[in-house]
C-alpha positions in Angstrom: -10.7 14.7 -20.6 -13.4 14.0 -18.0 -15.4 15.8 -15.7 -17.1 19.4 -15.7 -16.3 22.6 -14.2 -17.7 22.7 -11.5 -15.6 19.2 -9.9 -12.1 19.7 -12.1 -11.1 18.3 -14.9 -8.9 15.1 -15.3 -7.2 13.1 -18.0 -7.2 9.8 -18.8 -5.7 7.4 -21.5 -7.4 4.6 -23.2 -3.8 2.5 -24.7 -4.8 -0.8 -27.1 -2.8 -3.7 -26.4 -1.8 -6.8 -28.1 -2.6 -10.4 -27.6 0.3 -11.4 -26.1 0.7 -8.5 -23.5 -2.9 -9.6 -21.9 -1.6 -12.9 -21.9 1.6 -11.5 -19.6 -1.0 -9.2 -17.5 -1.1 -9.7 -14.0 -5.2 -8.6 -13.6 -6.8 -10.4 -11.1 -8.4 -13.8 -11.9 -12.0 -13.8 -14.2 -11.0 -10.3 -14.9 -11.9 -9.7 -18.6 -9.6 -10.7 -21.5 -10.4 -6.6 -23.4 -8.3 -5.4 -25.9 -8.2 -1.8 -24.4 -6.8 -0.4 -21.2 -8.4 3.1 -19.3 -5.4 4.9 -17.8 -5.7 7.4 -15.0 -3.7 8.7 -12.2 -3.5 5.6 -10.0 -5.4 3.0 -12.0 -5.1 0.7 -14.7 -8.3 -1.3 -15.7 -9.6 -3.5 -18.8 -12.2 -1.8 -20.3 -14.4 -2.8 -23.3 -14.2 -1.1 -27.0 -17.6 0.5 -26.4 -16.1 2.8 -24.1 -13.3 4.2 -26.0 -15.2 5.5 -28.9 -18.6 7.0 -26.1 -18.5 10.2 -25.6 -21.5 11.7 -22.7 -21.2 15.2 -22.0 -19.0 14.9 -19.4 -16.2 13.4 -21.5 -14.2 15.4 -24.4 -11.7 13.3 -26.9 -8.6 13.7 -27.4 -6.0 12.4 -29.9 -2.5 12.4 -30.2 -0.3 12.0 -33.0 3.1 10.2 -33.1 5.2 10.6 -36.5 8.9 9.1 -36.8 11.5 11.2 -38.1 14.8 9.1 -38.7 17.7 11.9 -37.6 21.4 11.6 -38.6 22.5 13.1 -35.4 21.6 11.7 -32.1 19.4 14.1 -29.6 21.1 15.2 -26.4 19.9 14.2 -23.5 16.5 15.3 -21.9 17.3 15.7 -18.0 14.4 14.4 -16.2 12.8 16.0 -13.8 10.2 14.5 -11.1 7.1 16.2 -10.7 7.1 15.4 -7.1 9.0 17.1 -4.4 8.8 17.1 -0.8 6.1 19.6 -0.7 3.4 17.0 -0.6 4.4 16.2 3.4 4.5 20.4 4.0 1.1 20.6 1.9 -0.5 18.0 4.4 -4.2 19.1 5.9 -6.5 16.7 7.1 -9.8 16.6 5.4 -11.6 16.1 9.1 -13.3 18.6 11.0 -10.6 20.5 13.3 -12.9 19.6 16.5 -13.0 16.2 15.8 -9.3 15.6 15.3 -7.5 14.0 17.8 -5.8 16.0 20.5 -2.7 13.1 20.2 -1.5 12.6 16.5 -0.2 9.4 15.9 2.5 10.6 14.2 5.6 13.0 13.7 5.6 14.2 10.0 9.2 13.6 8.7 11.5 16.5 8.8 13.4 17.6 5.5 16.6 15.9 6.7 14.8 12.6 6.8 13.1 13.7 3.2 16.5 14.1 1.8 18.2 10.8 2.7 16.9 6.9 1.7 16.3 5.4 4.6 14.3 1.7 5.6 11.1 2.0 7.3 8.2 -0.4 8.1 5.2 -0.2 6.4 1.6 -1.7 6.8 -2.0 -1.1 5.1 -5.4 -1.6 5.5 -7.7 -2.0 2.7 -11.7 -1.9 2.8 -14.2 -3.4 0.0 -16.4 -1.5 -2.3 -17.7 -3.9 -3.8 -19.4 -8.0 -2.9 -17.3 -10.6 -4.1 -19.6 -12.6 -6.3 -19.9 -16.3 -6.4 -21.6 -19.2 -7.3 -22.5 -22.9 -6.5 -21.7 -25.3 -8.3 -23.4 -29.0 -8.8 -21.3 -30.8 -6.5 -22.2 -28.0 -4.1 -19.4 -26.2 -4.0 -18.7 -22.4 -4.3 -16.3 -20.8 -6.6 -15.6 -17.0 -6.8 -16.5 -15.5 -10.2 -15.6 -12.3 -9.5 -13.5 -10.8 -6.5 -14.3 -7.4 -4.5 -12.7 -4.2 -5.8 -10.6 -3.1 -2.7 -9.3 0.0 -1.7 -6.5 1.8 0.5 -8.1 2.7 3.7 -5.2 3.4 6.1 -1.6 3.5 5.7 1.2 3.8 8.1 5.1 4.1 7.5 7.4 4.0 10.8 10.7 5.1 11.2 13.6 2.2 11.9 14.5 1.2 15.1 17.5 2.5 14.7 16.8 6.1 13.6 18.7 9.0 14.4 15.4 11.3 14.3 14.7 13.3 16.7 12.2 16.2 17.9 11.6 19.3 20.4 14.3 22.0 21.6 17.7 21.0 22.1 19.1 19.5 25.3 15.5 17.8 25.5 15.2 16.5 22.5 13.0 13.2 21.6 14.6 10.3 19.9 11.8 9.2 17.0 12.8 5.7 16.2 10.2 3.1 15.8 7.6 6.0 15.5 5.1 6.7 12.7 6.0 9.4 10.3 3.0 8.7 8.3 -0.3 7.6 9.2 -3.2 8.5 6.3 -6.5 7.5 6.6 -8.0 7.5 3.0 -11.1 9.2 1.9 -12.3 7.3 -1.2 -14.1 9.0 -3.9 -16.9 5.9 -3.8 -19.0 4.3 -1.2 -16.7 1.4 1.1 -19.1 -1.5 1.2 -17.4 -3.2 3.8 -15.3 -1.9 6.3 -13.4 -5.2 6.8 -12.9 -4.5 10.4 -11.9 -7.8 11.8 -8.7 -7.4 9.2 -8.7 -3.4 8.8 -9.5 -2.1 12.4 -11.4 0.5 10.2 -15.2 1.2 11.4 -18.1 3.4 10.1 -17.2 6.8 10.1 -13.0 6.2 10.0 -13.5 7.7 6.5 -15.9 10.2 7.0 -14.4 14.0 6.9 -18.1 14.4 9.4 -16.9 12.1 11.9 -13.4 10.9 11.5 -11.0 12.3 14.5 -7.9 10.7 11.9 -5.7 12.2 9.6 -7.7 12.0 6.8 -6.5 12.9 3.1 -7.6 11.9 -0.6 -6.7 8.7 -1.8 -4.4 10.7 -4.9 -2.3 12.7 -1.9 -1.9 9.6 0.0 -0.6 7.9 -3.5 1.9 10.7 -4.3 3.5 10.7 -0.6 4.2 7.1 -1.1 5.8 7.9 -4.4 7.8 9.9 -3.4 9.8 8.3 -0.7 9.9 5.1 -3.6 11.4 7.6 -5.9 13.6 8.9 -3.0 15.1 5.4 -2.8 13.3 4.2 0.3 13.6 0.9 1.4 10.3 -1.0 2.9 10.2 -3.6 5.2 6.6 -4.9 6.2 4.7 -8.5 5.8 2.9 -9.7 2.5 3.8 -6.3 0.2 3.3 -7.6 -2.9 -0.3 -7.6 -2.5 -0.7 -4.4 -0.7 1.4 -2.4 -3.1 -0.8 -4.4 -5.6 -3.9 -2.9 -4.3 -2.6 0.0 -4.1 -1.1 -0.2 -7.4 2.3 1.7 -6.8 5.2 -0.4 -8.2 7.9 -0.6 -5.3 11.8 -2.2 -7.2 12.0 -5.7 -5.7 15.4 -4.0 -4.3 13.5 -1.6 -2.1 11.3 -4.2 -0.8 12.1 -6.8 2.2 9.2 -8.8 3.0 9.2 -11.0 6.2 6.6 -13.2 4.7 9.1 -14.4 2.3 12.2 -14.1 5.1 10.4 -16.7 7.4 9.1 -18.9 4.8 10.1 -22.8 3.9 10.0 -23.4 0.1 6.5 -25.5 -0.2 5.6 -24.6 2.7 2.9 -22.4 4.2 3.2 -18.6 4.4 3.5 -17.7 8.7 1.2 -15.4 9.8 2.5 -11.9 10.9 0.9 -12.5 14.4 1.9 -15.9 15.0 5.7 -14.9 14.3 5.5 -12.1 16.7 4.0 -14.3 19.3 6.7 -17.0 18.6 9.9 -15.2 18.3 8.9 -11.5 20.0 6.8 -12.5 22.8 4.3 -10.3 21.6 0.4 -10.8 21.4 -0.4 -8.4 18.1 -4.2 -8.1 16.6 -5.7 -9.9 19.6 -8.4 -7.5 19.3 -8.4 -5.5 16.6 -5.9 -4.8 13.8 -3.5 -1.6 13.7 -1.2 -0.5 11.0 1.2 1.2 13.3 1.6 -2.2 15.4 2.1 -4.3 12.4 4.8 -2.0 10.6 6.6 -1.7 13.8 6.6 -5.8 14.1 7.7 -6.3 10.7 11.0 -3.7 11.7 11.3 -6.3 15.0 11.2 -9.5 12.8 13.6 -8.3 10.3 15.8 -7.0 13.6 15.3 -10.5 14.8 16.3 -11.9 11.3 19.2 -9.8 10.7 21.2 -11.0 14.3 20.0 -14.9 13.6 21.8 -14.6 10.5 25.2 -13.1 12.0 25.1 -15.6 14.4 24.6 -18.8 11.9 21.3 -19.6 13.3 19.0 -19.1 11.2 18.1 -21.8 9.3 17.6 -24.4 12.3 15.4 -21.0 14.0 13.5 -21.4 11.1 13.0 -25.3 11.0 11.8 -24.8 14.8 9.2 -22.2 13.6 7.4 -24.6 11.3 7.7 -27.4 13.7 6.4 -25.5 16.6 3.9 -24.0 14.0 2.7 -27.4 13.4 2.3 -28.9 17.4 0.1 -26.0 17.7 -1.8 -25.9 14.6 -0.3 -22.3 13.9 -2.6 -20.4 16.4 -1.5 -18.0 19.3 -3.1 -18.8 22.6 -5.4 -15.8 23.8 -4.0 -13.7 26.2 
């Protein structure tokens, strides 16, 4: 148990695990090879002995005891029972100041009808760094990475399907919601960003700043639960490159509830196509000329799989796919400016 009154308390879990497990892990490179594993809420780090057996003031141990009792009768079934319900959307304030919020929100909070029912979205993250990537040169001059930059969520965006039945305002004038944003967090981190990344994020000082942020801003753990929930709800997500961003973001998403265009428009041995270029290509639209938005991208990812899904009624896939790469190739894979 961690922390002190004043801030909450919290539990975590130090688990030791075997040889062959950290040889399985999937940590990122020159991460350490330790035998133990720190366990929290949305986090799962390698940490050294030392710290399992230290205990500062601010930390209180805890043991549990497991004992095996061989029964002749089988035990009935233990219904299960998910902590989280749809009242993380209803429970959703901003952490900004009310006078700096926007006057336009960027997005319609899903109603209870679209709660209740599995349904495909598109879905797109930004992530900023809170710590330097470290590196070092080597003695035929080159520089290799020792140790990457811890990332974290800063914005997240989930938009409806283009062919949503979603609507909003008073009957006879209602307003059809497909294609729009039913979720668009910006994260407040509990450390310091180093970097905003904003050539990739769009993010800039004070995006994450409950003093000057005009965004929806919420705690990186709310922001975690609402995505777990529409997972658990059965939620299929369509966006570009997920595997990393849900690895970021540490939420594990079933393969089955996951189509990523980076793998639809991709050649075995090939190069991965850039989410821009395809749009360019195949949409006829000029994304992240300037800056990069979540909202655009998840929106592009619904169009490309759109796009995908009537090339492969009509047979034409593949040889759409074999002009991509050769097209790709004329123009050395870069989108004219506007």
């Amino acid at each position: 148990q961690t922390g002190g009154a004043e801030d909450g308390r919290h539990l975590v879990t130090h688990v030791r695990f075997s040889e062959s497990l950290q040889a399985a892990s999937h940590f990122p490179p020159n991460t350490p090879a330790y035998a133990w594993l720190l366990i929290n809420d949305f986090l799962i780090q390698p940490v050294p002995a030392k710290d399992v057996t230290h205990f500062p003031d601010w930390r209180t141990p805890a043991a549990l005891y497991y004992s095996r009792h061989d029964l002749e009768t089988s035990l009935p079934p233990v219904p299960v029972v998910n902590p989280i319900t749809r009242n993380v959307y209803k429970n959703d304030r901003s952490l900004a100041a009310p006078s700096l919020q926007s006057k336009t929100p960027t997005f319609v909070p899903p109603s209870s009808d679209e709660l209740a029912t599995p349904m495909l979205v598109g879905i797109d993250a930004e992530f900023v760094a809170l710590t330097p990537e470290e590196s070092e040169l080597r003695l035929d001059g080159t520089n290799i990475i020792t140790k990457t930059s811890r990332m974290s969520l800063g914005r997240v965006s989930v938009v409806r399907s283009l062919d949503s039945t979603a609507t909003v305002g008073v009957k006879g004038a209602e307003q059809r919601l497909a294609g729009t944003p039913m979720l668009d967090d910006y994260i407040k981190t509990p450390e310091q960003v180093m970097d905003y990344l904003t050539r990739f994020s769009g993010l800039v000082h004070g995006d994450l700043d409950p003093t000057t942020s005009p965004h929806h801003l919420i705690p990186l753990k709310r922001s975690y639960t609402k995505l777990r929930f529409l997972v658990d709800r059965g939620y299929t997500f369509v966006g570009h490159g997920l595997n990393n961003d849900f690895r970021i973001i540490n939420i594990y998403v079933p393969p089955e509830q996951i189509v990523d265009t980076v793998n639809l428009y991709h050649l075995p041995n090939r190069r991965k196509i850039a989410l821009r270029f395809l749009s360019y290509l195949l949409l006829g639209q000029n994304i992240q000329a300037d800056i990069h938005d979540s909202i655009e991208d998840a929106r592009t990812a619904l169009l490309l799989y759109q796009y995908y899904q009537k090339l492969t009624a009509e047979g034409r896939f593949e040889d759409e796919l074999e002009r991509i790469y050769e097209e790709g190739t004329r123009c050395g894979w870069q989108v004219p400016d506007p």
